[in-house]
N, C-alpha and C positions, 0 to 999 in steps of 0.2 A: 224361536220365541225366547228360550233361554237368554243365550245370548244377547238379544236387545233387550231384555230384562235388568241381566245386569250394566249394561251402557247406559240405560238410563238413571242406573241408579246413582253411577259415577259421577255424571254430567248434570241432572237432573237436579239429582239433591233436595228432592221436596221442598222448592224454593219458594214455590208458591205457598205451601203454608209457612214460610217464615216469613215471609211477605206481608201476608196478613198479620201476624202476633207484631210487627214491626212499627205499623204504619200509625195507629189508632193511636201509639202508647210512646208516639214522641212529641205529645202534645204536651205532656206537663214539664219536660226540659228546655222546651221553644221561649218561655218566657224567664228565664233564670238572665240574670244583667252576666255570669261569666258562664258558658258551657260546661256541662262536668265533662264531656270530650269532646277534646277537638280533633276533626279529621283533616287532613291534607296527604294528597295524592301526585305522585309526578312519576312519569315511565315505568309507569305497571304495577307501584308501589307504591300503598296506603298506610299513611302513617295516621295511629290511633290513640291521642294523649291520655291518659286518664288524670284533669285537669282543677282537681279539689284536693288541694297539697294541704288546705285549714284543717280539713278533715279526715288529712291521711289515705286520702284515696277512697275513701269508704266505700263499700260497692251497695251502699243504698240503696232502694227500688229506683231512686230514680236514675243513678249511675247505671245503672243495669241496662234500663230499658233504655236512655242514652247510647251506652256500648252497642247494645245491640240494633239500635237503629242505626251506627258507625260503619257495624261490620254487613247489615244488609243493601246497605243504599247501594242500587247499580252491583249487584252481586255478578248478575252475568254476561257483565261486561268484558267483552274481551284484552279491553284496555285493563283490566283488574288481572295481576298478577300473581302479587304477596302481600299480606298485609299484618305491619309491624304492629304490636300494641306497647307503650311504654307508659311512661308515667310519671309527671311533673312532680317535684320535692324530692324528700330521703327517704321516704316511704311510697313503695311501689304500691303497695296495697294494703290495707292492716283489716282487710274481710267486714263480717256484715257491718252495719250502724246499729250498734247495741241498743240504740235508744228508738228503734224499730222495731224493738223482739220484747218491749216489755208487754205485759199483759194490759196495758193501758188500750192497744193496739189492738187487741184481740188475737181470736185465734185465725180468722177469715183471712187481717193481712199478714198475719205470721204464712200461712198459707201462698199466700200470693209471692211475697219474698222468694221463698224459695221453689217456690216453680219459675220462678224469672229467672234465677241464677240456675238453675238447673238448663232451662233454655239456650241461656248465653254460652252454658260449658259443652254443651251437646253440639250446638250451632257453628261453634267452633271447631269442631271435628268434621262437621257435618258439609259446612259449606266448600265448594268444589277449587279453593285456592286454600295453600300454607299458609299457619297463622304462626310468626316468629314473635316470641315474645322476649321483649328487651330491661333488663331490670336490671337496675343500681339501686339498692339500697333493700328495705325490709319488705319481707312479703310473707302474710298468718294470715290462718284460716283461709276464708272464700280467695283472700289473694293469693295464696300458696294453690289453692285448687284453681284459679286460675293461671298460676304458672305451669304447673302441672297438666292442664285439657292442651294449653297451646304445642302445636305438632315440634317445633323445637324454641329452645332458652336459650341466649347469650344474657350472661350475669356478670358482676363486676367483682372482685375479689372483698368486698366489704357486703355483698348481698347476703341475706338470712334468711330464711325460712324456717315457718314453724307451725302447728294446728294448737293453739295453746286455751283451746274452748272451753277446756277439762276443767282449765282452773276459774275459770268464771261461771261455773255448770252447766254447761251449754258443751256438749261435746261435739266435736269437727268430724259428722258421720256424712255429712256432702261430702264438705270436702276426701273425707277419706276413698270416697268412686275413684275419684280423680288421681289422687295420690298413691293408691292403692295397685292401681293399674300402672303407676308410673316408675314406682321401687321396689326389694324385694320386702314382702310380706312385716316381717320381723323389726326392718328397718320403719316401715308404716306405724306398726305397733308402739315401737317406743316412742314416736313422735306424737301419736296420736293421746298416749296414755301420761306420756308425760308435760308434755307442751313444750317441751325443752328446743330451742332452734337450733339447726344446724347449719354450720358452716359452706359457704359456697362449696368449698372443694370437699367437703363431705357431701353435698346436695351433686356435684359432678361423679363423684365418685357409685353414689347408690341409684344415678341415671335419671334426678330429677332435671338434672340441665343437660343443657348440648355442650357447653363450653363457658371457660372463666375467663374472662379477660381482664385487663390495668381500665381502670376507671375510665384514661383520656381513651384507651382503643374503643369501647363499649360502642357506638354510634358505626363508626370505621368498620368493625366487625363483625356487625350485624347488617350493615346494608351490606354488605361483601356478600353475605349469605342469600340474601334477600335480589342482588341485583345477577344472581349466578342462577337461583330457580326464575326469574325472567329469560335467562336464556332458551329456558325448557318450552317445549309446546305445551300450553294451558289445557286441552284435554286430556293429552295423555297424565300431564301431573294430578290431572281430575277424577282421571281413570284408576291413578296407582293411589291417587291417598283413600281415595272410598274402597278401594278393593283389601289397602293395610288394612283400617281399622273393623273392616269384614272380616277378612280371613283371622287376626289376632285375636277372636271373639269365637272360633270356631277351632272346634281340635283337628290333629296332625292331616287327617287321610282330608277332610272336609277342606281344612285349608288347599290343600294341596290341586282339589277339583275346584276351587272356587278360583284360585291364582290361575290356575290352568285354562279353563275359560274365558276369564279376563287377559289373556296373553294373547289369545286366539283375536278377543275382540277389539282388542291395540292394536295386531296387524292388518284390521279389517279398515283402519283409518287413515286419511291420508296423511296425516301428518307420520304415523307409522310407519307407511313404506317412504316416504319422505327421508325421513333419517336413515333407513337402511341403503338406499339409491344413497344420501350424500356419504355415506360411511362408506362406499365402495368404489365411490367415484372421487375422493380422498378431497374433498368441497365440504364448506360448512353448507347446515338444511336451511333451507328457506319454508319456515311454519308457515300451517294459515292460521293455526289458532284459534279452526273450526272444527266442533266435531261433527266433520264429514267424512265420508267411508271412500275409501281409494275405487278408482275408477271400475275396476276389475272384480267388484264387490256387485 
């Protein structure tokens, strides 16, 4: 029972209640004359614009609930393999729409806001494919916490980040979950306390990104990343991203029984003994990209 416990938890992904918070709340972006995202998908790879470059990206409620009807459509889909999110203009994202958080709004939708972006940044970890986030140019507050939730960054050498809420009194305590968990402590602190952005290659260096690249490579370099975990079998990458952000959430002995289980139940699938047969038999695997349990199970 264990063990199918955590397989479902991998694969599973409480999709069904994202399913629901999804469905109802992409009704108020269906009538906008330009998308605030656009999606387009080809050989396993979902690309996810965030497409309001007037307003710097804003991640408005209705950006949000947009995003997030993006990244659930057809979530468990086997044809779904990685899904990029980028962002039209010089501005990847410049966080909330301050003229949503005034008190004119009350406090019900101040509320709402951010349990919607709390959603998108959980949902993002949570759903059972990689979420590669691709960014050229500025990304504060909720957009820095969104580069931060997503499992790895390629940035362009002119990209910044920063939590700069402090100085509008509004301090970056979301975003800091996000960022918090993504740098060491100290490095958090001063960003958080000062609003001051940081440099890609200081954003590389304290682990906010994956990689910096020249402006023209940025696209090149990021489906590289993107077209290399399609080679991968879709459960088992299902299996090990829910099992990371488990065990990184649990101390030493705990992780240690919790990866160890989940090893157990990777070799319980076909795909599993799949790659071990072709790794032997010196052939590349032929997936099925189902999570099915190998014969002898």
């Amino acid at each position: 029972m264990t063990r199918n416990v955590f397989y479902r938890a991998a694969n599973i992904v409480q999709l069904s209640r994202f399913t629901r918070l999804a469905e109802p709340r992409l009704l108020c972006t269906q009538t906008q004359a330009e998308p605030l995202t656009v999606r387009q998908q080809n050989n396993g790879i979902r690309r996810i614009t965030l497409n309001n470059p007037k307003k710097r990206n804003a991640l408005s409620l209705s950006m949000l609930e947009s995003l997030r009807g993006n990244i659930l459509a057809d979530i468990d889909s086997d044809d779904l393999r990685v899904i990029v999110i980028s962002a039209k203009g010089p501005v990847f994202s410049s966080g909330h729409d301050l003229k949503e958080l005034t008190s004119a709004q009350g406090r019900d939708y101040h509320t709402k806001v951010f349990q919607a972006c709390s959603e998108v940044m959980t949902l993002i970890q949570d759903i059972p494919v990689p979420v590669i986030a691709m960014v050229n140019g500025v990304a504060t507050a909720a957009g820095c916490q969104l580069v931060a939730s997503c499992d790895i960054a390629v940035v362009t050498e002119k990209s910044t980040f920063a939590t700069p809420g402090v100085n509008v009194g509004l301090f970056c305590s979301t975003p800091a979950v996000a960022i918090g968990r993504a740098v060491p402590k100290k490095v958090a602190m001063e960003m958080l306390f000062t609003g001051s952005p940081i440099s890609a290659q200081d954003a590389l260096l304290h682990g906010l990104v994956s990689k910096v690249v020249p402006e023209e490579r940025l696209e090149e370099e990021t489906l590289a990343i993107a077209r290399r975990v399609c080679q991968a079998s879709r459960p088992v990458v299902a299996l090990g991203k829910a099992t990371f952000h488990r065990q990184m959430a649990q101390g030493r002995d705990a992780a240690y029984a919790t990866a160890s289980r989940v090893m157990v139940d990777n070799l319980a699938l076909r795909d599993g003994q799949e790659g071990i047969r072709a790794f032997i038999e010196k052939r590349k695997p032929v997936w099925t990209n189902k999570a099915e349990k190998a014969n002898n199970e």
